[in-house]
C-alpha positions as CSV (number, residue, x, y, z in Angstrom):
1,X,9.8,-8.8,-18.6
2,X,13.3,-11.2,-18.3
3,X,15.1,-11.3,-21.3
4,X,17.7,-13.1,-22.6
5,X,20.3,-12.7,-25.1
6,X,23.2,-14.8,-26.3
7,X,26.4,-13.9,-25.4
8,X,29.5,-13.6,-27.3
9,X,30.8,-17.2,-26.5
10,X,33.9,-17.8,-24.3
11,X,34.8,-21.0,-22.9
12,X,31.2,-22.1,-22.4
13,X,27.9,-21.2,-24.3
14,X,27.2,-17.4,-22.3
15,X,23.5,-15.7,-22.1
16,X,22.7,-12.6,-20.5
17,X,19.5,-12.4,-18.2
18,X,18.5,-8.7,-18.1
19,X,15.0,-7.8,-15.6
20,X,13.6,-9.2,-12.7
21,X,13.1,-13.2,-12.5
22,X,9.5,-13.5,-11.0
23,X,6.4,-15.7,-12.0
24,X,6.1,-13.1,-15.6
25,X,9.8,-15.0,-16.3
26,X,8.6,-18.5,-16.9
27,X,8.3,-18.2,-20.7
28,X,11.4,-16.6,-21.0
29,X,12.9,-19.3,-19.1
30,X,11.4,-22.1,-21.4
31,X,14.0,-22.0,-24.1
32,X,16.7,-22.8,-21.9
33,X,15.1,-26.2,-21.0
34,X,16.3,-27.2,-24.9
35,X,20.1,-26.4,-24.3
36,X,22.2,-29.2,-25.7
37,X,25.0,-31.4,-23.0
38,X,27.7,-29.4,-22.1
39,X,29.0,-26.5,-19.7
40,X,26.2,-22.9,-20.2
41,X,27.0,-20.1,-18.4
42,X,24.2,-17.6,-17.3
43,X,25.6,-13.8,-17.0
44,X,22.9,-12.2,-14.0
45,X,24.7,-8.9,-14.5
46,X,21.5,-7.4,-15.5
47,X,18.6,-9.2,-12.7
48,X,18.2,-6.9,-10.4
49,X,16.2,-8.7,-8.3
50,X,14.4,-12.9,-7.7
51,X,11.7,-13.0,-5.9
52,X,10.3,-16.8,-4.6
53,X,8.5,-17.4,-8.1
54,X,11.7,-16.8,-9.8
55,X,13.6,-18.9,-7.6
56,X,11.0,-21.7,-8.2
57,X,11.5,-21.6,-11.9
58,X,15.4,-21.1,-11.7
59,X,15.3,-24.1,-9.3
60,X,13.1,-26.4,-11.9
61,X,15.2,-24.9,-14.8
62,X,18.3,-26.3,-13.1
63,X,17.1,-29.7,-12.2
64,X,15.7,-30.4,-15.7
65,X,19.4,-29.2,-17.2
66,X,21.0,-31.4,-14.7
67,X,18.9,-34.2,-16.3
68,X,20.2,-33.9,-19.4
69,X,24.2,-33.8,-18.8
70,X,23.7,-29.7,-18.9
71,X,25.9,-27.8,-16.1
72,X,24.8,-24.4,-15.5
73,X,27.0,-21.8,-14.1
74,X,25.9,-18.4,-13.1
75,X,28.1,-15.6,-12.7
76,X,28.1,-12.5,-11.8
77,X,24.9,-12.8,-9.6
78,X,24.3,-9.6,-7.3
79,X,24.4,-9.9,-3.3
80,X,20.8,-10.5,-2.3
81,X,20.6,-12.9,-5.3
82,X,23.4,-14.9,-4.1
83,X,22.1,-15.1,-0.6
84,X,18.9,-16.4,-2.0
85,X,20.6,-18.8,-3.7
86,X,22.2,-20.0,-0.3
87,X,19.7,-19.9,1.4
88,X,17.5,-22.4,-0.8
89,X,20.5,-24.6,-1.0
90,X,21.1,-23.5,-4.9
91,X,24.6,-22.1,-4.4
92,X,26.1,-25.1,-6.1
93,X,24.8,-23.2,-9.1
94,X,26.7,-20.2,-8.2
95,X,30.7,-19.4,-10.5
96,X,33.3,-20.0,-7.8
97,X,33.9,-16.4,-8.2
98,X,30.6,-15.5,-6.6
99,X,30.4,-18.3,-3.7
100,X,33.6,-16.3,-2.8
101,X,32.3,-13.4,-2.1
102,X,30.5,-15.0,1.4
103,X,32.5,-18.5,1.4
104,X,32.1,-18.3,5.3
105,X,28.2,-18.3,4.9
106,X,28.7,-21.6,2.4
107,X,30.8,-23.5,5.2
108,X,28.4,-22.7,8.0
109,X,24.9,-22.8,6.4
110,X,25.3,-25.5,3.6
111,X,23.7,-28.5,5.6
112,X,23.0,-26.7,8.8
113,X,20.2,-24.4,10.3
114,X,21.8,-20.7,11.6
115,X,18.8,-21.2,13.7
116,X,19.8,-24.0,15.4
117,X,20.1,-23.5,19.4
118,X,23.3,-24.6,19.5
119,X,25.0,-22.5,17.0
120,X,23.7,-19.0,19.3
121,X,24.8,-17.8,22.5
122,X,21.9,-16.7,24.0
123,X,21.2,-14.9,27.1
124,X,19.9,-16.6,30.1
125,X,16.4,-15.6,31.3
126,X,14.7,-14.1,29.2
127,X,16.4,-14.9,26.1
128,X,15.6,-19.0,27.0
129,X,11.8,-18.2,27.9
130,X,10.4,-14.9,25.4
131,X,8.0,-13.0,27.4
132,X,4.3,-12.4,25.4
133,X,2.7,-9.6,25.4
134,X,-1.2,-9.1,26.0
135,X,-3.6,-9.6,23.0
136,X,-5.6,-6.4,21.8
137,X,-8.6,-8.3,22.2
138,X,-8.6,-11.0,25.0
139,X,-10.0,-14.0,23.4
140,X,-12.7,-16.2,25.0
141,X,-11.7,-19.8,26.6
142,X,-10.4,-22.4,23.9
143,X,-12.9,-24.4,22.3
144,X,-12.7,-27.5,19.8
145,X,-13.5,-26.1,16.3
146,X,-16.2,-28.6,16.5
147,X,-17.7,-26.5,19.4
148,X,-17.1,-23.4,17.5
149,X,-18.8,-24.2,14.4
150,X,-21.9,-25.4,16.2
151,X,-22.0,-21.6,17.9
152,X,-22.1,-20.7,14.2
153,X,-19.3,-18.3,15.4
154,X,-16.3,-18.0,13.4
155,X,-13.2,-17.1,15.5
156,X,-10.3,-14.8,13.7
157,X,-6.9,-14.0,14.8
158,X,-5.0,-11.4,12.8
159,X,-1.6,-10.8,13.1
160,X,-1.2,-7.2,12.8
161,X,1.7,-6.4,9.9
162,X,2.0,-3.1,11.7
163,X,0.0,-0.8,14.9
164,X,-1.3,1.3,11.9
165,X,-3.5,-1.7,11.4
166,X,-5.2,-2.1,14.1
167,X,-8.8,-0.4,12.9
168,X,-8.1,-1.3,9.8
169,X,-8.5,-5.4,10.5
170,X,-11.6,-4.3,12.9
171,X,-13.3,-2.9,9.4
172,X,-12.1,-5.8,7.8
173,X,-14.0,-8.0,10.0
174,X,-17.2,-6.1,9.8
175,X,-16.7,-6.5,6.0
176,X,-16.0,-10.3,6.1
177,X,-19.3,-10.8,8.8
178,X,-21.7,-9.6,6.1
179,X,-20.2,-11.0,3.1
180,X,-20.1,-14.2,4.9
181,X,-23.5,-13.7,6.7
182,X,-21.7,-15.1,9.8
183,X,-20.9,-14.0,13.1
184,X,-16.8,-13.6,13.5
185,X,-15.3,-12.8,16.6
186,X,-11.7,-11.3,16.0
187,X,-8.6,-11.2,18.4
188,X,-6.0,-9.1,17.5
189,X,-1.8,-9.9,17.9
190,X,1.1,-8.1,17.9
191,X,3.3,-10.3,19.4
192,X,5.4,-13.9,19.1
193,X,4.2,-17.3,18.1
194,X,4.2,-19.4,21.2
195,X,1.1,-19.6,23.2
196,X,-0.2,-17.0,20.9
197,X,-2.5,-18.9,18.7
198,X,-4.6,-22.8,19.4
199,X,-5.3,-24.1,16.2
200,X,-7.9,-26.2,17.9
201,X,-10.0,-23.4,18.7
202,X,-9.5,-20.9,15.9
203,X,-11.0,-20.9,12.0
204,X,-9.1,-18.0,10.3
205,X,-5.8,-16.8,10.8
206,X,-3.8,-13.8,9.0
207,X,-0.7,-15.6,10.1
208,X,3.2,-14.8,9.2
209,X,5.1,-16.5,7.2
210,X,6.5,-19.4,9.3
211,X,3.0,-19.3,11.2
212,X,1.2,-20.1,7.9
213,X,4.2,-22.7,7.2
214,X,3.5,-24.4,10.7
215,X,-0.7,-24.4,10.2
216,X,-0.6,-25.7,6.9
217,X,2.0,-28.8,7.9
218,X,0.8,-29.8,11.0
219,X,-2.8,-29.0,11.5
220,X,-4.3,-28.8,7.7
221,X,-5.1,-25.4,7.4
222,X,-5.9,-24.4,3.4
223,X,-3.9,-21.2,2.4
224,X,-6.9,-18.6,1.2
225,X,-5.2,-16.0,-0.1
226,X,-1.6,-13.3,0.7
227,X,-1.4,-9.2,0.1
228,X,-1.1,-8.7,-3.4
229,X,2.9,-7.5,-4.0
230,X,3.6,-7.7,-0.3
231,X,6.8,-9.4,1.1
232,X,8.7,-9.6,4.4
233,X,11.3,-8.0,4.4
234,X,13.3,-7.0,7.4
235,X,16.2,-4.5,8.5
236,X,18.8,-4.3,10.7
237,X,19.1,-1.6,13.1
238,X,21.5,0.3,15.2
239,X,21.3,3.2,17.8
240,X,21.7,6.9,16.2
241,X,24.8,7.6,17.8
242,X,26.3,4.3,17.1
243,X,29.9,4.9,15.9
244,X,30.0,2.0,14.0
245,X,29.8,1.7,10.1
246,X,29.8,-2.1,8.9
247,X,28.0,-4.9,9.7
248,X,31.7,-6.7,9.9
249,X,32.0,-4.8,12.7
250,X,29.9,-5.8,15.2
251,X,31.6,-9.6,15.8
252,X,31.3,-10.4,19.5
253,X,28.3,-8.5,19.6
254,X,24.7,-8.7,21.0
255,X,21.3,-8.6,18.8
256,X,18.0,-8.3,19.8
257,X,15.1,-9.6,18.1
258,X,11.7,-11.1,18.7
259,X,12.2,-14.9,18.2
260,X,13.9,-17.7,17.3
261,X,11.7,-19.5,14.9
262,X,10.4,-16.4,12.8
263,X,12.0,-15.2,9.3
264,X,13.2,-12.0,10.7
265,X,15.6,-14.0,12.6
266,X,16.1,-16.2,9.4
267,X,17.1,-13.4,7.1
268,X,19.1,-11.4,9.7
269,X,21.4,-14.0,10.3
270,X,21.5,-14.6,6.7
271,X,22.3,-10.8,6.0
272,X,24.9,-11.2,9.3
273,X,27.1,-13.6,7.2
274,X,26.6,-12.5,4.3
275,X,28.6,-9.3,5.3
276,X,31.5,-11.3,6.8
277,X,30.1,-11.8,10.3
278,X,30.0,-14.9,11.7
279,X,26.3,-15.1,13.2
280,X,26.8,-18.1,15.2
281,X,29.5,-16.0,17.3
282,X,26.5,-13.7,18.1
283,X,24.5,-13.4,21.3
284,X,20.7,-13.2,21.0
285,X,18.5,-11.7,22.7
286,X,14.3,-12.9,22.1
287,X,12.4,-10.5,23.7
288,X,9.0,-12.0,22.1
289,X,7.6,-8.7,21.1
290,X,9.1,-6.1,18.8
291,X,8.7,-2.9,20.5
292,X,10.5,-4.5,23.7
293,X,13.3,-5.2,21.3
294,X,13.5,-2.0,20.3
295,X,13.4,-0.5,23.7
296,X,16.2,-3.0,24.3
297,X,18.5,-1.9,21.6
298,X,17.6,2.0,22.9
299,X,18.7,0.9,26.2
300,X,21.8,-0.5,25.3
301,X,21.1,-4.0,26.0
302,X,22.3,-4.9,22.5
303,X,24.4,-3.5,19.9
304,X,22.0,-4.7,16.9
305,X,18.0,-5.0,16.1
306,X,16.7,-7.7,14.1
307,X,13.0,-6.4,12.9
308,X,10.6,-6.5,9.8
309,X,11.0,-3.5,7.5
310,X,6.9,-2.6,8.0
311,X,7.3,-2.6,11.5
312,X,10.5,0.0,11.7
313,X,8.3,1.8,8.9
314,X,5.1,2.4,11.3
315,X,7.2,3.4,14.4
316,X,6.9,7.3,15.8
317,X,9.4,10.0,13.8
318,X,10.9,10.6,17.2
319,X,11.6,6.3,18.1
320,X,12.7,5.8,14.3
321,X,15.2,9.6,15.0
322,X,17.2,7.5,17.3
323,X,17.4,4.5,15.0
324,X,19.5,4.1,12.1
325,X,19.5,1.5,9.1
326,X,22.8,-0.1,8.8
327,X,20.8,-2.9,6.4
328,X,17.9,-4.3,4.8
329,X,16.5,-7.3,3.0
330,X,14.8,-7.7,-0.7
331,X,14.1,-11.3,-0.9
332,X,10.6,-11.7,-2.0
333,X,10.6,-15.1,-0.2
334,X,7.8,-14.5,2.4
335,X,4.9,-12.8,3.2
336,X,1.6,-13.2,5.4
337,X,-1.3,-15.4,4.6
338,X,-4.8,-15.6,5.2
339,X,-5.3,-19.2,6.3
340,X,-8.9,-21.1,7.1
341,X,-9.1,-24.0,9.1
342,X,-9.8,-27.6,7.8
343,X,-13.4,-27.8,10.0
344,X,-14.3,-24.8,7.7
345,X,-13.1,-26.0,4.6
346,X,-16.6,-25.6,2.9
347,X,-15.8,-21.7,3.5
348,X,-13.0,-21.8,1.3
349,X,-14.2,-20.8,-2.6
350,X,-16.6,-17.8,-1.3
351,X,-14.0,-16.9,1.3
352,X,-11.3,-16.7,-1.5
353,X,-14.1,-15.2,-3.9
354,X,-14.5,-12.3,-1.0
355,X,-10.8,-11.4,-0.6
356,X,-9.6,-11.5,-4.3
357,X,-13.0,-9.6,-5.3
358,X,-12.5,-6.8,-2.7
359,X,-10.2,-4.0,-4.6
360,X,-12.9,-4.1,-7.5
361,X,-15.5,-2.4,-5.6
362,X,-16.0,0.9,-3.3
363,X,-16.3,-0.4,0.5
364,X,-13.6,-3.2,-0.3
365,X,-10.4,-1.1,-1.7
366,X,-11.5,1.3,1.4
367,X,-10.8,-1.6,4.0
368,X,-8.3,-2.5,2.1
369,X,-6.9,1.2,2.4
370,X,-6.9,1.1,5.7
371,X,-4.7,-1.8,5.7
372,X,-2.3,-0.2,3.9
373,X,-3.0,-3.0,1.6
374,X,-3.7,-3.4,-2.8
375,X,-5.5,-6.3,-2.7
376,X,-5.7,-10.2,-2.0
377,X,-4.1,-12.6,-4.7
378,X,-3.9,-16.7,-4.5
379,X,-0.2,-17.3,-4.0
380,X,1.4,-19.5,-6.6
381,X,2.2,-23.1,-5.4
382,X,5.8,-22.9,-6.5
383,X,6.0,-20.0,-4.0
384,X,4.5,-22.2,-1.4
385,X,6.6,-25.0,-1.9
386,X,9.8,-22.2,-1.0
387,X,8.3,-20.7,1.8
388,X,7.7,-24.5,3.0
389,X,11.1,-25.6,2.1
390,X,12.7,-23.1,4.0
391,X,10.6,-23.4,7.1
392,X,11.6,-27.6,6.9
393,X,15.0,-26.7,6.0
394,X,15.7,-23.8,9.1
395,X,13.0,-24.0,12.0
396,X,11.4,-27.7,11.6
């Protein structure tokens, strides 16, 4: 639980924030919504972490001070938190002392994307055009949604969060058929965005982050639920015998990732500048799969990997033995969602119902085991509003 004390006052009014700012901080945030004109200074020596609920609040905090003549400063805000705070375009906020720390980041990513094409050397071929791999399950010939729902045949793709999944979502879909009393026919991916999904032809999707982002804004899919205490969070990899220490130095260097328009690529070259390394004097590397980008970075192709933290975590104790972490992410600002499509809106309450209700009995929490999963919540808006922003802000 956030708490805040007064602080012994210096040349502004001074509080100290002590805990983690999530959605549990709101009423704790409250009273500083009646702070008086004048300069207030927030001490963040004590958050240890700000997850996309928290940033939500801060955010609307801020505003409504800025409405009445109040200017907030916060010192003394840790390195992740101050990225966040970049990244959402909050770093105005931030004591000069702690835009300092990463003034580099501030001049390049203030009012422009770091996932813009023309701010990343990337390698001809295959880095232009990212090679897909095959589909667990090869999906039938697209159909209109119209078509589909007179089949009475739902159609499901699942993004897989890691290979450990993979009977785990085929139990979840036997689970979902006879809750539902419908007939679902699931395709399984492990693999890019492009030409991976048709929203014309499919009714659920467990989609990541930016894929959600993209159904929800352009083809009106309605967000059903996301992994209870699940986030996206990626790291940054380098070869075992790699001599080098420090982020800082890798400049002139080659990464390998996925894709362009995912938040693993977001938040790596977030964590890239953050350290002092200027990410638009990188090379990139796409290779639209992650286990041909790890095979790249084995075989030398590139000096760093890009790749999301679950991922790394499911791959064989020998692969991960020639791998080490040189950095990782805690940002709480995305995660996977289960998404249904607008022609099957009328499936949305029991479909929600299903998911939230299935760690409270037997045969759900043992799919949901075998998903490496706790449970299905209904995100917050506020955290959909940041998810959103930063997918207008970076990839639209």
């Amino acid at each position: 639980m956030l708490q805040i004390t007064p602080a012994p006052p210096t040349e502004a009014r001074s509080f100290s924030l002590h805990g983690n700012i999530d959605a549990h901080a709101g009423e704790s945030l409250q009273g500083l919504h009646e702070l008086t004109p004048g300069p207030v200074r927030l001490d963040f020596s004590a958050v240890q972490r700000v997850n996309s609920m928290g940033l939500a609040l801060l955010l609307k905090l801020f505003e409504h001070c800025d409405g009445r003549g109040v200017s907030i400063q916060v010192v003394n805000a840790n390195r992740m938190i101050a990225m966040l705070f970049r990244m959402t375009g909050m770093e105005r906020y931030l004591a000069a002392m702690d835009q300092a720390v990463s003034e580099p980041l501030k001049a390049r990513v203030n009012e422009k994307s770091p996932l813009a094409g023309s701010a990343a050397r990337m390698v001809p071929g295959e880095a232009r055009q990212p090679q897909h791999s095959s589909r667990v399950v090869v999906p039938k010939p697209a159909v209109t949604q119209a078509a589909a729902a007179a089949e009475d045949k739902l159609r499901f793709l699942a993004n897989m969060q890691n290979s450990q999944q993979l009977n785990g979502w085929y139990f979840f879909n036997t689970y979902l058929q006879r809750r539902l009393s419908r007939d679902i026919h699931l395709d399984l991916i492990h693999a890019a965005w492009d030409n991976e999904l048709q929203p014309a032809s499919t009714n659920l999707v467990f989609a990541r982050p930016f894929q959600a982002t993209r159904l929800l804004l352009e083809h009106d899919f309605q967000i059903v639920a996301r992994p209870r205490e699940q986030a996206d969070e990626i790291v940054l990899l380098v070869r075992a015998q790699e001599l080098r220490q420090e982020l800082a130095e890798f400049a002139g260097g080659r990464v390998v990732t996925e894709s362009p328009e995912s938040f693993v690529y977001l938040l790596g070259r977030f964590l890239l500048d953050e350290s002092g390394l200027a990410s638009e004097d990188i090379e990139y590397l796409f290779t639209g799969h992650e286990i041909k980008a790890v095979r790249a970075l084995l075989n030398g192709e590139a000096d760093l990997l890009f790749m999301q933290a679950e991922s790394f975590k499911s791959l064989s104790a020998l692969t991960r033995s020639r791998l080490r972490l040189l950095d990782e992410s805690d940002s709480g600002l995305a995660f996977h969602l289960f998404c249904i499509a607008p022609a099957c809106s009328d499936l949305l309450t029991d479909m929600r119902q299903i998911l939230k209700g299935m760690s409270s009995e037997g045969k759900g929490r043992q799919v949901l085991d075998d998903l490496g999963m706790l449970g299905w919540d209904e995100p917050e808006p506020e955290e959909i509003d940041m998810l959103t922003m930063l997918y207008k802000r970076y990839v639209a």
